[in-house]
MINUTOR-900338 format. One record per residue (C-alpha): residue in one letter; residue number from 0; x, y, z. Coordinates in nm, 2 decimals, decimal comma, always signed. Layout:
N
- A;NUM;X;Y;Z
...
***
This chain:
358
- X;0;+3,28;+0,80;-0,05
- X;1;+3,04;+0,67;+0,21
- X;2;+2,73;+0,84;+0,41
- X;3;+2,66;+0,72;+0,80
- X;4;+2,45;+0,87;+1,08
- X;5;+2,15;+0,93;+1,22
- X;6;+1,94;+1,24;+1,10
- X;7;+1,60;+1,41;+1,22
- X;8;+1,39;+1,57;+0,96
- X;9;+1,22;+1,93;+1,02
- X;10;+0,84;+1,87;+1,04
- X;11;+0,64;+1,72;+0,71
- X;12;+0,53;+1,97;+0,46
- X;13;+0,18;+1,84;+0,41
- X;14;+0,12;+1,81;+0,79
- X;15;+0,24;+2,15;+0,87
- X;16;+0,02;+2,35;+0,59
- X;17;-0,23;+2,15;+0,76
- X;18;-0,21;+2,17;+1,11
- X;19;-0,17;+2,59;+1,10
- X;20;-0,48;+2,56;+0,89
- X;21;-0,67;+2,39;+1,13
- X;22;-0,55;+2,51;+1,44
- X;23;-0,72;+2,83;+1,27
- X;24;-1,04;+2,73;+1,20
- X;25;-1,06;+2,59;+1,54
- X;26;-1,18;+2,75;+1,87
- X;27;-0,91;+2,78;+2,15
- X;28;-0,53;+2,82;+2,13
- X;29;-0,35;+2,52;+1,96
- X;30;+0,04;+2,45;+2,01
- X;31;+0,21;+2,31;+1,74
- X;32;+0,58;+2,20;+1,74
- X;33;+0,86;+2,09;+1,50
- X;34;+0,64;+2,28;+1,24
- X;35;+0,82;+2,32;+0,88
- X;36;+1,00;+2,67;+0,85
- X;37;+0,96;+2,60;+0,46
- X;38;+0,87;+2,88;+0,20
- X;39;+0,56;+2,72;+0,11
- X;40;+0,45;+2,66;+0,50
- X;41;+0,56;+3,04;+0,58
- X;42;+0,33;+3,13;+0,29
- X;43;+0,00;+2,97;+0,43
- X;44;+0,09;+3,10;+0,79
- X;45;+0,11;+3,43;+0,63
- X;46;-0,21;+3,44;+0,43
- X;47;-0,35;+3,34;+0,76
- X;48;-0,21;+3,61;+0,97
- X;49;-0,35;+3,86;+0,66
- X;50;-0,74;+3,71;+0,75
- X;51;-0,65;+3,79;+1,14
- X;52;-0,54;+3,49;+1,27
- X;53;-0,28;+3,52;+1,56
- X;54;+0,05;+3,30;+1,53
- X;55;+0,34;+3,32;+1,72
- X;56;+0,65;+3,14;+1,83
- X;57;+0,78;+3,09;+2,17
- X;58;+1,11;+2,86;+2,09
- X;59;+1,02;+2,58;+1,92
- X;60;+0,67;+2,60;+1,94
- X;61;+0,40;+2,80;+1,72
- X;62;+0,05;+2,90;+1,86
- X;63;-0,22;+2,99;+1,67
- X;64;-0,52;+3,17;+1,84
- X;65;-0,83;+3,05;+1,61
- X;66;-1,20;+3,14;+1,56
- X;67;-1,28;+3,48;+1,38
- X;68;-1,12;+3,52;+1,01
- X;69;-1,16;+3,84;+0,87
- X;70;-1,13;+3,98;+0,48
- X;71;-0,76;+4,07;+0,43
- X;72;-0,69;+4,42;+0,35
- X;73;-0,40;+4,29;+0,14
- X;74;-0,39;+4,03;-0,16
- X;75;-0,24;+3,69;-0,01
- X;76;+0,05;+3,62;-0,15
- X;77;+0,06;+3,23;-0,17
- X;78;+0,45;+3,24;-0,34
- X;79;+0,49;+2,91;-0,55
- X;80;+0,30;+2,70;-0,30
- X;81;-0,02;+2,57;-0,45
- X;82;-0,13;+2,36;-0,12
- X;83;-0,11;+2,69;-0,01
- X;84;-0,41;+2,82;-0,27
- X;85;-0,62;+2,54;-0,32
- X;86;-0,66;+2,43;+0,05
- X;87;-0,75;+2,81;+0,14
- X;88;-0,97;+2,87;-0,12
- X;89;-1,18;+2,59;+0,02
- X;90;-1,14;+2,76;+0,37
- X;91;-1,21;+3,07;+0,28
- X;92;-1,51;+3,01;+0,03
- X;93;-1,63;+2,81;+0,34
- X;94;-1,53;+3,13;+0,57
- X;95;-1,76;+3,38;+0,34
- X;96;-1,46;+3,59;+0,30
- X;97;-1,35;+3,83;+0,06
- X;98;-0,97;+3,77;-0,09
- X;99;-0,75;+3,79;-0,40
- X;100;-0,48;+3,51;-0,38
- X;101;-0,21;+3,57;-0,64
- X;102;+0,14;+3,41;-0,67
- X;103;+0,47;+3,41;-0,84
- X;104;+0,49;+3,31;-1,21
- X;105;+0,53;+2,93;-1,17
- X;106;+0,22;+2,91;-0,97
- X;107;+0,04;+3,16;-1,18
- X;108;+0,09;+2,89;-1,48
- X;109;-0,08;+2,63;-1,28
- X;110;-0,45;+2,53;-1,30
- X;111;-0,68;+2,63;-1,07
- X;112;-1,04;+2,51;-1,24
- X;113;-1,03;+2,20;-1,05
- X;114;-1,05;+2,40;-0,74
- X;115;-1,31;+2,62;-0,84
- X;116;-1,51;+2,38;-1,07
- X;117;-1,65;+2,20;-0,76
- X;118;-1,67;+2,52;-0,53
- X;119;-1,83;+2,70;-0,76
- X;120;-2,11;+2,42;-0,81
- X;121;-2,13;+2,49;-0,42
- X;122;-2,24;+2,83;-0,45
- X;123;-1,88;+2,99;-0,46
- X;124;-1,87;+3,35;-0,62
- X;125;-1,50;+3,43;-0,78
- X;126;-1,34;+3,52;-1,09
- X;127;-0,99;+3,45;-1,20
- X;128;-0,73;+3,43;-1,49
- X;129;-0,92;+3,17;-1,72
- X;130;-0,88;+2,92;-1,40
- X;131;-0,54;+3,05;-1,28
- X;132;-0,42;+3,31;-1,07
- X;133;-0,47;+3,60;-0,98
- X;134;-0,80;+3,45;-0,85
- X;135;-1,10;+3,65;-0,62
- X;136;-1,36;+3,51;-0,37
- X;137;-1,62;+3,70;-0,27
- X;138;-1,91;+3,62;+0,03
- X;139;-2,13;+3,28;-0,10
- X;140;-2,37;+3,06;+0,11
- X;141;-2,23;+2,72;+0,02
- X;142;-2,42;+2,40;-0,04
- X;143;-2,33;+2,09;-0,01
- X;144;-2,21;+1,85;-0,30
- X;145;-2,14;+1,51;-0,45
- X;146;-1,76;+1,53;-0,59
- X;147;-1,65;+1,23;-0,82
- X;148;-1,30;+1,36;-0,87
- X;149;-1,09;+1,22;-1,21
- X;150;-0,78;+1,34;-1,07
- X;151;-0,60;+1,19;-0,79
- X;152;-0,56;+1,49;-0,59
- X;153;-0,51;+1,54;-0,19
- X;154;-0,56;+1,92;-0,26
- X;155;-0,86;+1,88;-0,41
- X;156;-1,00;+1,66;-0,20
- X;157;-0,89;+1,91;+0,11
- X;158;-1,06;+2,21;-0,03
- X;159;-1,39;+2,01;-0,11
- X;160;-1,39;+1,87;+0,29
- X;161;-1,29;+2,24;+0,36
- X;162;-1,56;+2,41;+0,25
- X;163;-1,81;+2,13;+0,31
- X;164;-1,73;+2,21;+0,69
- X;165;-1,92;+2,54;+0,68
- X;166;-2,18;+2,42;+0,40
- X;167;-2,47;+2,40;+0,41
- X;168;-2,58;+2,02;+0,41
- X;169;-2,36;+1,73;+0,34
- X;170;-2,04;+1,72;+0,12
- X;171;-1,86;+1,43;+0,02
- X;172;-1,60;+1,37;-0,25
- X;173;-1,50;+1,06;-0,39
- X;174;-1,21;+0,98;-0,56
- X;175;-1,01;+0,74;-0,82
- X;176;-0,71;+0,63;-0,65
- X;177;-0,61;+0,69;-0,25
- X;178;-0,46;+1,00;-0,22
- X;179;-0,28;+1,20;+0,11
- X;180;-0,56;+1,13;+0,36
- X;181;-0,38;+1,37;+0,59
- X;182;-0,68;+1,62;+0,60
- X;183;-0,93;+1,33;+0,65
- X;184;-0,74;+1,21;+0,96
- X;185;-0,67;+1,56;+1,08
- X;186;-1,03;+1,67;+1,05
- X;187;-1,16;+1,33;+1,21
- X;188;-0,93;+1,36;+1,55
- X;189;-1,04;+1,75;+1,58
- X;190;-1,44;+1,65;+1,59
- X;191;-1,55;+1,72;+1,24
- X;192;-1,85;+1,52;+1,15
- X;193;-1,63;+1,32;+0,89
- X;194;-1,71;+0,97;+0,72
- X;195;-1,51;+0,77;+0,55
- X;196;-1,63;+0,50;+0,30
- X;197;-1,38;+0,35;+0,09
- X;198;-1,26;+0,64;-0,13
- X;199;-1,57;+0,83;-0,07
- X;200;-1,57;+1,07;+0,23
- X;201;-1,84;+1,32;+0,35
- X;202;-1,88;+1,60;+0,59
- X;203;-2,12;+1,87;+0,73
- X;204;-2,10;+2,14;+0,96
- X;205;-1,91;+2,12;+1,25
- X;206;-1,67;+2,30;+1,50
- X;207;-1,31;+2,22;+1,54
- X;208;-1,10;+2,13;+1,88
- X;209;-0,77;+2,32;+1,90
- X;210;-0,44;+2,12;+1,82
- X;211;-0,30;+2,07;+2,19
- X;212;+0,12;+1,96;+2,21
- X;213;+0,10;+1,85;+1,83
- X;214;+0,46;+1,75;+1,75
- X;215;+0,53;+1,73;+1,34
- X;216;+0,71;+1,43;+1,21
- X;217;+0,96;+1,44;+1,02
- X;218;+0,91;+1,50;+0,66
- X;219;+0,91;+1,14;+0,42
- X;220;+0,98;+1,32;+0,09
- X;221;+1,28;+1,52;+0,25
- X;222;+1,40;+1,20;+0,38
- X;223;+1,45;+1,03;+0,09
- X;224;+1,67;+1,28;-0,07
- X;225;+1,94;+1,14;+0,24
- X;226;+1,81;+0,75;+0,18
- X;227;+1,88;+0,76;-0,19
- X;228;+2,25;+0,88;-0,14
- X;229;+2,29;+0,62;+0,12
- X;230;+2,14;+0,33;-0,15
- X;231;+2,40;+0,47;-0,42
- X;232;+2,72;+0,52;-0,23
- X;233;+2,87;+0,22;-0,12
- X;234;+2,93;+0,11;+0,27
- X;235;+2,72;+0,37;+0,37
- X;236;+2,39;+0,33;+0,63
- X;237;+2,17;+0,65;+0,78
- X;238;+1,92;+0,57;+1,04
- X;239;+1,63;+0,79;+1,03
- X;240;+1,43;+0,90;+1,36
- X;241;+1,09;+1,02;+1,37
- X;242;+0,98;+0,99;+1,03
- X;243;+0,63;+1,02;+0,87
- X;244;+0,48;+0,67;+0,82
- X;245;+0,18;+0,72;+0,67
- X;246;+0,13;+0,42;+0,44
- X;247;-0,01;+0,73;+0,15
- X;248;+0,32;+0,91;+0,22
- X;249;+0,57;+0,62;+0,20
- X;250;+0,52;+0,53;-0,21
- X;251;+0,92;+0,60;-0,23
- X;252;+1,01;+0,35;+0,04
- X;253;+0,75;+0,09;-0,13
- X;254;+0,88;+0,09;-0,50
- X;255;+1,25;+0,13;-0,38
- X;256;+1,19;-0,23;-0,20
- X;257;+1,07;-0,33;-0,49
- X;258;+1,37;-0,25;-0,64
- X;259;+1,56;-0,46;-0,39
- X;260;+1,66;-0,13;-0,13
- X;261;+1,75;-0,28;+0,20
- X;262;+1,54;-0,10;+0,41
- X;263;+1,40;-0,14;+0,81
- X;264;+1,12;+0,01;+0,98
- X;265;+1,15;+0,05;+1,37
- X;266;+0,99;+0,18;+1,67
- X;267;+0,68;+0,19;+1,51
- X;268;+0,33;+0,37;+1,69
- X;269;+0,03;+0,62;+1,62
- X;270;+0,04;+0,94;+1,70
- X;271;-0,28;+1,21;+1,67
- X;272;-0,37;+0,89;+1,38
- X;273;-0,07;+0,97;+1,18
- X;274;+0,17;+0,60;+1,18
- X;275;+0,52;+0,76;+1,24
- X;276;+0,88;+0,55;+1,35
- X;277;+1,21;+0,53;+1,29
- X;278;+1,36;+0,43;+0,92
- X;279;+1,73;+0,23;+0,87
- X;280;+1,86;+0,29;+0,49
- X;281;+2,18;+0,11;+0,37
- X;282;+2,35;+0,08;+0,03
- X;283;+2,20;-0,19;-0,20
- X;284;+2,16;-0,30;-0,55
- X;285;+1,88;-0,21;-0,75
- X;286;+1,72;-0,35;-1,04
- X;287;+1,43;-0,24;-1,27
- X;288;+1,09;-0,16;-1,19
- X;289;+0,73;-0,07;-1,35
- X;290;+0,55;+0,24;-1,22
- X;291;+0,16;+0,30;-1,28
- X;292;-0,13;+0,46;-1,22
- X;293;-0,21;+0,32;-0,83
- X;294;+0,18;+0,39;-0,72
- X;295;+0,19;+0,74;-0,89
- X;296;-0,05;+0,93;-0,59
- X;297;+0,18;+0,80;-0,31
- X;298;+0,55;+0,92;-0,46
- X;299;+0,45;+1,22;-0,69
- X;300;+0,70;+1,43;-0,52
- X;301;+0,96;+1,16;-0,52
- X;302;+0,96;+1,02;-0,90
- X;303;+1,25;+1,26;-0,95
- X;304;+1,48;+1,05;-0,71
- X;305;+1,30;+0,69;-0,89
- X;306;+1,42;+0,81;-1,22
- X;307;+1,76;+0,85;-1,06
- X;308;+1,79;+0,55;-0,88
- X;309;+1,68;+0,36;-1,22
- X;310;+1,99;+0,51;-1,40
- X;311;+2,20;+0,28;-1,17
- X;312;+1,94;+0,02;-1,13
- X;313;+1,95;-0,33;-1,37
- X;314;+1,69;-0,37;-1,62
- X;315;+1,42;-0,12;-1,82
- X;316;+1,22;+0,13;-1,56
- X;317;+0,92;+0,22;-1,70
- X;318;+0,74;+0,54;-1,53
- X;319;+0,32;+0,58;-1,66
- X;320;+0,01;+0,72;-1,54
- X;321;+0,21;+1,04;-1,46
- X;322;+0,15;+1,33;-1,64
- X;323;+0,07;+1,56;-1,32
- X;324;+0,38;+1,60;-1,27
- X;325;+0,38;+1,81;-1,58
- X;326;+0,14;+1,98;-1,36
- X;327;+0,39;+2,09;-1,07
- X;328;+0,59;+2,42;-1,05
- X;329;+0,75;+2,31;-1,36
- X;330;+0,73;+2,01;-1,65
- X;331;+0,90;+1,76;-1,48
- X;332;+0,91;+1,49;-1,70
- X;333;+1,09;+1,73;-1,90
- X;334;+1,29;+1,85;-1,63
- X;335;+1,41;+1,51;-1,54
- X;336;+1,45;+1,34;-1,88
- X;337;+1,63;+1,70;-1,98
- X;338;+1,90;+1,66;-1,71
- X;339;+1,93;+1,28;-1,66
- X;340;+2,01;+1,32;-2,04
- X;341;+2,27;+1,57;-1,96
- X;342;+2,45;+1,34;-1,71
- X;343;+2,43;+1,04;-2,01
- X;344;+2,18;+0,82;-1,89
- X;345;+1,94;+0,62;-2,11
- X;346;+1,62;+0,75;-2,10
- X;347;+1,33;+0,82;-2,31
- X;348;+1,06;+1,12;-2,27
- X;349;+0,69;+0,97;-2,30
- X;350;+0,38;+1,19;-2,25
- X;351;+0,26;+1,03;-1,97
- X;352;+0,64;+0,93;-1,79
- X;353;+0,97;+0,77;-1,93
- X;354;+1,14;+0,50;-1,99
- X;355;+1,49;+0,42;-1,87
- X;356;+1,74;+0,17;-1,92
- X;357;+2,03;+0,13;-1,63
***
C-alpha cells in the first residue's frame, strides 16, 4: 500500500481561535477566510457571539463585526477547548465583563491557576473550582504586570498580552523557552503597542485594526497526520499546498529530519507575518532520536505521531522535558505508551516522556 497526491489543509487551529478573537476586539468589520470549522474554533466563535459579537458566513468567508462586548446572559460553554478559556479569560478580564466559562469533563480536570495566578495579580476579580472550571469573572480595573512564566505556554502568554491590551500601564511576560508567537505577530500587524525583546514581550493600551481578506493556512499539526503515513508506507509521496510555516509550528517537520525524513519546502513567502509554503513528504528511513526540553514547545501536539514514527525508526528514542502533555485533554504519555504497548512496540513510561526502542 502506497499514499500519493497533493492535499490542502482546512485553516490552522491556533490561527483561527485567534484571528475570530481579534477581529472582535477590533473596530470595523474583518473578513476572514479558510477559517477552521473545528469543535474547538466553533466553541470560541460561540462564546463570542454569547458577549454580542456579530459573526457570520457568506460562502467561504466569516465576518466578524467588532467593538462593543457585552456580559453574556448565558454561561459560555468553552467544550474541551482550553485555548478557548484561557485566551478569553484574558480578553474578557481585560473587557471588564461578567462571565462563567464552564466546559465538558476533560477540560474541567485541567488547570486553570496559571491563567488566573497572573490575572489576578492584575487586579482580576473571579472565583473557580480550586483553579479549574467552572470559573467566574467579574468587572476589575487591571494593572499592568511583570510575568516570568515557568511554563512554556502560548496560552498563557496570549491571555497575559490580552489583558495587558486594556490594562492599565505596561504588561510584559517573559518566558523560558519560545513558544507559539502567533498572538505576538497577530497583535503587532493589527497596531497593538507590542515589543518584543528576546523572550520578553510587553504591551499597553491600544486599539486594534480589523482583519481585512485574511486567508488561514493550512493547519501544520493536521498535516503531519498525512506526512507520517507517507514516511511509513513505502513508494508513497504527498505534496502539501499552503501550509503553516511558522518556524514555532514546524517542531514535527524539524525532529522528523533529524530522523532522516526526506522532506522539501517550496514556494516559500510571508503573509500578514506568518511564513507559510508548500511542503513535499516522501517515504524514508528513520532512525533514533533524543527529544528535550527546547524541542518539546514547538511539537507538543505532535509527540503522539514521534513516538510512532520511533517504533519503526532504528535505534533508542528518548522523549524528556514533557510532562504537559499529561496536561492535555487526557494523560498522554499514558495514552500513548498504553496503546503503542498494545500494538507490541518497545517502549517504556517515564514521568517526564518515554523511551522507545524500534
Amino acid at each position: 500500500m502506497s499514499i500519493k497526491g497533493t492535499v490542502t489543509f482546512p485553516g490552522d487551529k491556533s490561527l483561527s481561535h485567534r484571528a475570530l478573537i481579534f477581529a472582535a476586539m477590533s473596530n470595523g468589520e474583518s473578513q476572514i477566510s479558510n477559517l477552521s470549522d473545528g469543535n474547538d474554533v466553533m466553541s470560541t466563535r460561540e462564546c463570542l457571539e454569547h458577549c454580542g459579537i456579530k459573526i457570520f458566513d457568506k460562502g467561504q468567508t466569516t465576518f466578524v463585526r467588532g467593538g462593543s462586548f457585552t456580559d453574556p446572559t448565558v454561561d459560555l460553554n468553552c467544550g474541551n477547548s482550553g485555548t478557548t478559556t484561557r485566551l478569553l479569560l484574558g480578553v474578557l478580564a481585560g473587557k471588564g465583563i461578567n462571565a462563567r466559562f464552564i466546559g465538558d469533563q476533560s477540560l474541567s480536570s485541567r488547570p486553570m491557576d496559571r491563567i488566573l495566578d497572573p490575572l489576578t495579580k492584575m487586579g482580576l476579580k473571579s472565583n473557580s473550582n480550586d483553579g479549574k472550571l467552572p470559573i467566574s469573572i467579574f468587572k476589575s480595573d487591571l494593572n499592568g504586570i511583570s510575568h516570568n512564566s515557568l511554563i512554556p505556554s502560548a496560552q498563557i502568554k496570549s491571555a497575559i498580552l490580552l489583558a495587558g491590551i486594556e490594562a492599565n500601564g505596561e504588561t510584559s511576560t517573559t518566558e523560558s523557552i519560545l513558544s507559539r508567537n502567533h498572538t505576538e505577530i497577530m497583535l503587532k500587524k493589527l497596531g497593538a503597542t507590542l515589543s518584543t525583546n528576546n523572550l520578553t514581550n510587553t504591551i499597553s493600551k491600544s486599539s486594534l485594526s480589523s482583519l481585512i481578506n485574511f486567508n488561514i493556512p493550512g493547519d501544520p499539526s493536521t498535516s503531519s497526520f498525512f506526512s507520517t503515513a507517507a514516511i511509513l508506507l513505502p513508494n508513497s509521496s504527498i505534496f502539501i499546498k499552503n501550509i503553516l510555516l511558522n518556524p514555532t509550528r514546524i517542531g514535527f517537520y524539524k525532529i522528523i529530519e533529524k530522523m532522516g525524513a526526506k522532506l522539501a519546502y517550496l514556494n516559500e513567502k510571508i503573509s500578514f507575518g506568518e511564513q507559510i509554503g508548500s511542503l513535499k513528504v516522501v517515504s524514508s528511513n528513520l532512525k533514533s532520536v533524543n527529544i528535550s526540553k527546547t524541542d518539546v514547545p514547538g511539537l507538543i501536539d505532535e509527540l503522539p505521531l514521534i513516538a510512532l514514527l520511533a517504533t519503526q525508526a532504528n535505534g533508542t528514542t528518548k522523549v524528556r522535558d514533557a510532562e504537559e502533555l499529561r496536561f492535555k485533554e487526557c494523560d498522554r504519555i499514558k495514552a500513548i505508551c498504553k496503546n503503542l504497548i498494545n500494538m507490541g512496540a518497545n517502549i517504556k513510561e517515564l514521568d517526564d516522556g518515554f523511551i522507545i526502542k524500534g
